[in-house]
C-alpha positions, 0 to 999 in steps of 0.5 A: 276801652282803648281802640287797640283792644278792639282792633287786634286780638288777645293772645290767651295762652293755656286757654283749656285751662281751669283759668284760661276759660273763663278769660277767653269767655270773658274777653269775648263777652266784653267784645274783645277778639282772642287767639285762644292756643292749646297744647292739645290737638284742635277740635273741629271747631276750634280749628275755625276762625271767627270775628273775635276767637282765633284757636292755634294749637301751640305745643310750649313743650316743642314749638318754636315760632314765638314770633308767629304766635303773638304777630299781630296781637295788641297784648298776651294773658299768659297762662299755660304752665307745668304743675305736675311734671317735675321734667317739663316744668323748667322748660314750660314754666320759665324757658318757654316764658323767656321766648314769648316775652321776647317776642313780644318784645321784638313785635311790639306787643304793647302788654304782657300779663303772666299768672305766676303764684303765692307759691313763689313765696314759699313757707314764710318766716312771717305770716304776712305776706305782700309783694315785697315779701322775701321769695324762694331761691330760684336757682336750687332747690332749698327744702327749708324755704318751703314745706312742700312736696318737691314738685310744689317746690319746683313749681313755685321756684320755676314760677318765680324763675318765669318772673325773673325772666320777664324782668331781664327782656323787658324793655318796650313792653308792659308787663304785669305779674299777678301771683293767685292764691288758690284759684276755685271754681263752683265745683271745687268749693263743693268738692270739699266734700270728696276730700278723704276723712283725714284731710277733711279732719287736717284741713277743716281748721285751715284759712282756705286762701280761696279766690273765686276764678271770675276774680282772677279772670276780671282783675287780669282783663282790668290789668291788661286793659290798665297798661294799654290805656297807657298805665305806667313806664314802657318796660315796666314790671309790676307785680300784685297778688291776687287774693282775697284772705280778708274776705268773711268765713275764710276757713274751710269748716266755715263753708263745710257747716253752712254746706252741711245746713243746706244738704244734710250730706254728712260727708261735709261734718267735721271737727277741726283739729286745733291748729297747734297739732296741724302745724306740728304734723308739717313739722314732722313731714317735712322735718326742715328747720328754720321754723316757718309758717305753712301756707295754712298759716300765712296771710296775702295782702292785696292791699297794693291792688286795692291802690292801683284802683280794683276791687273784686268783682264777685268775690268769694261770698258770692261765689260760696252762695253760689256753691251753696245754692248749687247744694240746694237745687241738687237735694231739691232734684234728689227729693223730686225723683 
């Protein structure tokens, strides 16, 4: 562990967050001091300091003392952004980015870590997709590049938007992009259960894209660590994805029917609809030609992680044994009562 993360803290923005609270957890398990920030107003104790967690309430919507925030700091995990909000997504995802990467810079931070998203490459013409992979075109909105909803359009170019801007201030710090595929927890892989009936029936079929969040937590933490052990040129700008579609029983109806097994809880049955009908119901929703490949579709190497040297923790089995022991313990409960 270099001495530098030991001696100042990490900088975790969106620390509330799905993602952020695991990393900050994370970090202090593994003894490393943190400046958790949320947008939200602070908790009683989350407005103490102690030895390794620091909470500041930090609003990217309207504060501005980026300087003051990182101050101090051996490196940031950046992880707050806009998802839902069409309006505040330019200024959260991409101006908001801008600022804390050049204060960092003015402040020396030797590394900077951004979660952007696979969202930035859109609907891809082939189905597998690597770092190098043509993206969206940030500057405006092109339905065809994406078969999506607008806001997930929006999102996925003011992402990518964030990157860019990383890349134009990088001069002395490290930077490393890492673009999540779908980020699940234990509860969310459950949760397949809640979808209403015709997306369980749209979606059984789909490749779920699933990446466990003590995946992306870990592999972030071995990123960070990586560039203050000295990896790679200062100013450098490297980029990985962080998926695991090659993992076993990737589908969605392959958890449904193991979840099924275990609980009996007939809201996990389906039949899949052959693929062919899926993708002609994009088609017919978003009605854009050239023809692509919807998400469902593509594929995320993560080959080029694997050759920096990480290999996933966990790992989407273990995580799915975890949800499926969950579902055992909850009828076990339901029998006992």
């Amino acid at each position: 562990m270099p001495d530098l993360l030991k001696a100042k803290p990490v900088l975790v923005t969106g620390a509330t967050g799905r993602i952020g609270r695991i990393v900050v957890a994370d970090l202090i398990e593994r003894g490393y001091a943190v400046r958790a920030t949320t947008s939200k107003p602070l908790a009683a104790d989350r407005g103490q300091i102690d030895d390794l967690l620091e909470w500041r309430r930090f609003d990217f919507m309207t504060d501005d003392d980026w300087d003051g925030l990182v101050k101090g700091c051996c490196a940031v995990l950046h992880l707050a952004a806009e998802l839902g909000k069409m309006e505040r997504m330019q200024r959260v995802n991409v101006d908001a980015t801008r600022q804390l990467a050049q204060a960092c810079e003015r402040q020396g931070i030797a590394a900077f870590c951004y979660v952007s998203t696979v969202s930035v490459y859109g609907s891809g013409r082939k189905r597998l997709i690597d770092e190098g992979s043509p993206a969206l075109t940030a500057d405006r909105d092109i339905p065809s590049q994406y078969w999506a909803l607008d806001y997930v359009r929006m999102y996925g170019r003011t992402k990518l938007a964030g990157e860019l801007a990383l890349r134009a201030v990088a001069r002395q710090t490290r930077f490393t992009i890492v673009r999540p595929a779908v980020v699940v927890d234990i509860n969310q892989i459950i949760g397949i259960r809640d979808w209403n009936p015709i997306k369980r029936l749209l979606g059984a079929h789909r490749h779920a894209h699933h990446i466990y969040v003590r995946d992306v937590s870990d592999a972030m933490i071995w990123l960070i660590v990586r560039s203050l052990a000295g990896h790679g040129q200062p100013g450098q700008v490297e980029v990985y994805n962080l998926a695991e579609d090659d993992c076993p029983d990737p589908r969605h109806i392959d958890f449904m029917r193991k979840a099924f097994a275990v609980s009996h809880d007939r809201r996990y049955r389906s039949v899949p609809i052959p693929a062919f009908a899926d993708w002609l119901h994009d088609f017919l929703r978003f009605r854009t030609l050239p023809l692509r490949n919807p998400l469902w579709r593509m594929r995320f190497s993560n080959q080029r992680l694997k050759e920096a040297g990480y290999r996933f923790r966990y790992g989407m089995a273990d995580a799915q044994r975890l949800a499926l022991s969950a579902l055992e313990k909850g009828v076990e409960n339901r029998e006992a009562g």
